[in-house]
N, C-alpha and C positions, 0 to 999 in steps of 0.2 A: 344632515344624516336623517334619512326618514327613520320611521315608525320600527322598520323588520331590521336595518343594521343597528341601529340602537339594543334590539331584543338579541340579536347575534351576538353583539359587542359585551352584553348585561352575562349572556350566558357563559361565552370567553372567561369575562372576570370571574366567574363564581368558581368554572372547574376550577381555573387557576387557584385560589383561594384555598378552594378544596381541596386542591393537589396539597397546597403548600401545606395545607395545615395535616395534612393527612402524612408526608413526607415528616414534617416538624415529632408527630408524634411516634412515628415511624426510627426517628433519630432518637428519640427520646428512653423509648421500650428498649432500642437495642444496647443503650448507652446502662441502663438499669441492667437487660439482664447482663454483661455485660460482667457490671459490677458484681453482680450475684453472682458469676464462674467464679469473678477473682477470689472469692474467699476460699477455695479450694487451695489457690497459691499460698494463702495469707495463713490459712488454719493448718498448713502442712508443714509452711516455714517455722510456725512457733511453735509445733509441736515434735519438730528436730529440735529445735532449740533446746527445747526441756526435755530432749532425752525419751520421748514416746513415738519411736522408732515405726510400731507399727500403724497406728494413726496416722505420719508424716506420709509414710509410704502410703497406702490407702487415700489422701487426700492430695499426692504430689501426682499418683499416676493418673486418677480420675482427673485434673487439672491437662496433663499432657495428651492423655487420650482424647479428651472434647476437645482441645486446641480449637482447633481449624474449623468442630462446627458455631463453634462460640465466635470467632472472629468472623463468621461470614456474616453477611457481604465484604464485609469491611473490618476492620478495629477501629473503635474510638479512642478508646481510653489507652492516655500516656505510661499511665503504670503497668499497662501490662507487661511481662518477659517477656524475651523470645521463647517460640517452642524449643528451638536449640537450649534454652538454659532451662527451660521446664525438665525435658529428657534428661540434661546431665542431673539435675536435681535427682529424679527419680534412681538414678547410676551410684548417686555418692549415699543415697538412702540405702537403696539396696544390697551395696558393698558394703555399708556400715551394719547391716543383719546379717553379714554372710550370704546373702544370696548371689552368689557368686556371677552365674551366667545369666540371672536378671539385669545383674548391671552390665555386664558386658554385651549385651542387650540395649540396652538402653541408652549405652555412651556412643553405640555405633547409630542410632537411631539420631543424636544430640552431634556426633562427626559429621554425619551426612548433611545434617541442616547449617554447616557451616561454625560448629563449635570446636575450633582445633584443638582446643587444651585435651578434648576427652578422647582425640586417640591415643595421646601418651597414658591417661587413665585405662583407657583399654585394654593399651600393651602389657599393662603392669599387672590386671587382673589375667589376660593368660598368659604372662608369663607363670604367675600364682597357682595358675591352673596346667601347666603345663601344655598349654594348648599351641604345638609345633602349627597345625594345618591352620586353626584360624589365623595365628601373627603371621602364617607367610602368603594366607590371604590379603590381609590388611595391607601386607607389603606392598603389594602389587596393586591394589587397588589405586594406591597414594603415590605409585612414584612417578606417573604424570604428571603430577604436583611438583617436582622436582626437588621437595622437601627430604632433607636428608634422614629424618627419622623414618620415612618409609625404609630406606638399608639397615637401619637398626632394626625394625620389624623383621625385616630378612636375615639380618645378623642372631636375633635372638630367638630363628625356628632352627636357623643351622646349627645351633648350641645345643639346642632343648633334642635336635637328632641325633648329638654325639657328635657331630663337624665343624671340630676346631678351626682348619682351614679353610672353609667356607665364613664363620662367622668372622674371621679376621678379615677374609678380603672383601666383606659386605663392609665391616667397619671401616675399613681403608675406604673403599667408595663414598661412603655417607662424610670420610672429613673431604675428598675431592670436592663430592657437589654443595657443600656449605660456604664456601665465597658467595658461590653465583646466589645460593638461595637469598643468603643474606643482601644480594645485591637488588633481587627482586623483591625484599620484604624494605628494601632500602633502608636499611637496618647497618652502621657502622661495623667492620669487622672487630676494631679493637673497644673494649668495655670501658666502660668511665675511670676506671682506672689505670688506662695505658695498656692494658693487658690485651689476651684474647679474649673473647666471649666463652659464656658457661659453657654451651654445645660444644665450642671446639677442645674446650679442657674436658668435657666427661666423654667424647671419642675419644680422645688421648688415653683416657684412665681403662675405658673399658676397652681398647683396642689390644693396650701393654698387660690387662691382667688377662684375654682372652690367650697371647701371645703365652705368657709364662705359662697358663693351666694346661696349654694345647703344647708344652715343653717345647718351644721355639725360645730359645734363648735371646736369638741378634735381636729379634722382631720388639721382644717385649722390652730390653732393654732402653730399642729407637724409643718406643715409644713412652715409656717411661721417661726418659730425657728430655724428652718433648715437653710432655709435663709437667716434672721438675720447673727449667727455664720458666715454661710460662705463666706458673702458676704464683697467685698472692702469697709469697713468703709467710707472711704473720698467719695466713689461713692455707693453711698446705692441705691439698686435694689428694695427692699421693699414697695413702698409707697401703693399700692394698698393692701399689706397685714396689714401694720397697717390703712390704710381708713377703710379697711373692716371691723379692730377689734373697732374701733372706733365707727362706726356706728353700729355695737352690741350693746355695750355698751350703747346706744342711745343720742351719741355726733355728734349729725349729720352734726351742724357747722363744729367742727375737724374736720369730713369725707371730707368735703367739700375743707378747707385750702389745706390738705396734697394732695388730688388729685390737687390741682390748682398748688403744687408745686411738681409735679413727671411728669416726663417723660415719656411716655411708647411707644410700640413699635406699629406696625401696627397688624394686626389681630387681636386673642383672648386678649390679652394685651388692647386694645384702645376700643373692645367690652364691656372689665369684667368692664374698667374705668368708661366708659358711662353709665352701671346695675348702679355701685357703685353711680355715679351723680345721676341720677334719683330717687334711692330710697331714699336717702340724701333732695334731694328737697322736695319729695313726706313728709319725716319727718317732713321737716321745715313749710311746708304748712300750719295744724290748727294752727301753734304758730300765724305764722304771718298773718293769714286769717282773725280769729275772730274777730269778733266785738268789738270794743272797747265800756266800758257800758255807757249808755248815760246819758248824766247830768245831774243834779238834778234838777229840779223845783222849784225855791226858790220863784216864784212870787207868792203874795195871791190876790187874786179879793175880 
């Protein structure tokens, strides 16, 4: 090798060196700041924890918003969340200060990035919010998905419109495509306990009390039955389907016991509860209003 590739080859090695070492620190800074985003996550977490609501938010959204410019080029670091859990963060913060359409906001932000739990969270804050047009947005967004809560979406805008028989025959739909989804999630239909799975028991429930509220007697009864059968005896799901049949019946007391002794969930569950109260009261009302008749007169003048 003469004199001039020797000096070619000397130069070679130095960019290289140079590169590397220039890439090394390059890896280095980004890995640091890096680190420095994360305390955004870390100072926001432990300041939900303790209850300092507005901090957590202020330090959960700045975290979610720089996301993407923090992770460029790359992410290093194994601890970081997904933006997906940073956004629902930001959703369960904001929900827990009342800021209503912040979070719903924010969970469709944390949906899109591939966070499924936060459209059921979504659905629930407008449901909260009474918001008909966005859930039968959401519906429709999702039911390419073939995910049956997208028909609940639709189920619980026909409700919130006053169409009983719309929101039944979305429910009817959403238990249809639950085999298949289940089959795509590869997900067993029957639950560790021999039973059905939860999804197909809360269609059932909220199928049969939409059936009763919407005064279809056959419908609510099916599905009531349905229920009954499938449900864990020692933990029975039903209470809102035998309230409902109860107060047909014009037991509006009963109505009243079995709801004071069922649990129900948040959304359409704690909605249909409340129909079910109300109209229960409104029953008991002339019993207990009228007049008691007034006494006789037994004095003579």
């Amino acid at each position: 090798m003469n004199r001039a590739a020797r000096r070619r080859f000397a130069g070679f090695a130095l960019a290289g060196l140079l590169a590397l070492h220039l890439g090394a620190c390059g890896l280095y800074l980004l890995n640091e700041s890096q680190f420095a985003f994360l305390a955004h996550w870390r100072d926001g977490r432990e300041a939900w924890r303790a209850g300092r609501l507005p901090v957590a938010a202020t330090e959960l959204r700045a975290f979610a918003q720089g996301y993407r410019d923090a992770t460029q080029p790359f992410l290093m670091r194994r601890d970081f969340p997904t933006e997906a859990q940073a956004w629902s963060a930001v959703g369960n913060v904001s929900a827990a200060r009342g800021e209503l359409r912040g979070a719903v906001d924010a969970f469709l932000k944390a949906a899109r990035l591939g966070q499924a739990s936060a459209w059921r969270e979504r659905h629930e804050l407008l449901w909260t919010l009474r918001d008909a047009t966005e859930l039968e947005a959401q519906g429709k967004e999702r039911l390419a998905d073939g995910n049956p809560e997208a028909r609940q979406d639709l189920a619980a805008a026909a409700w919130l419109r006053g169409d009983g028989p719309t929101a039944l025959r979305e429910y009817r739909a959403a238990l249809t495509a639950l085999p298949r989804w289940l089959e795509q999630q590869q997900r067993p239909r029957q639950a560790a306990d021999g039973g059905v799975v939860d999804e197909e028991l809360a269609l059932f429930l909220l199928a049969g009390t939409t059936a009763w509220l919407s005064s279809d007697r056959a419908k609510g009864e099916y599905y009531c039955r349905l229920l009954a059968a499938a449900q864990d005896a020692e933990n029975p799901m039903d209470g809102l389907c035998r309230a409902a049949a109860a107060l047909h019946r014009g037991e509006a007391a009963l109505a009243l016991d079995i709801l004071a002794q069922t649990g129900v969930a948040g959304g359409e569950q704690a909605s249909f509860a409340a129909a079910l109260r109300q109209r229960a009261n409104r029953a008991l009302v002339p019993q207990s209003a009228s007049p008691s008749p007034a006494p006789a007169n037994h004095l003579r003048h």
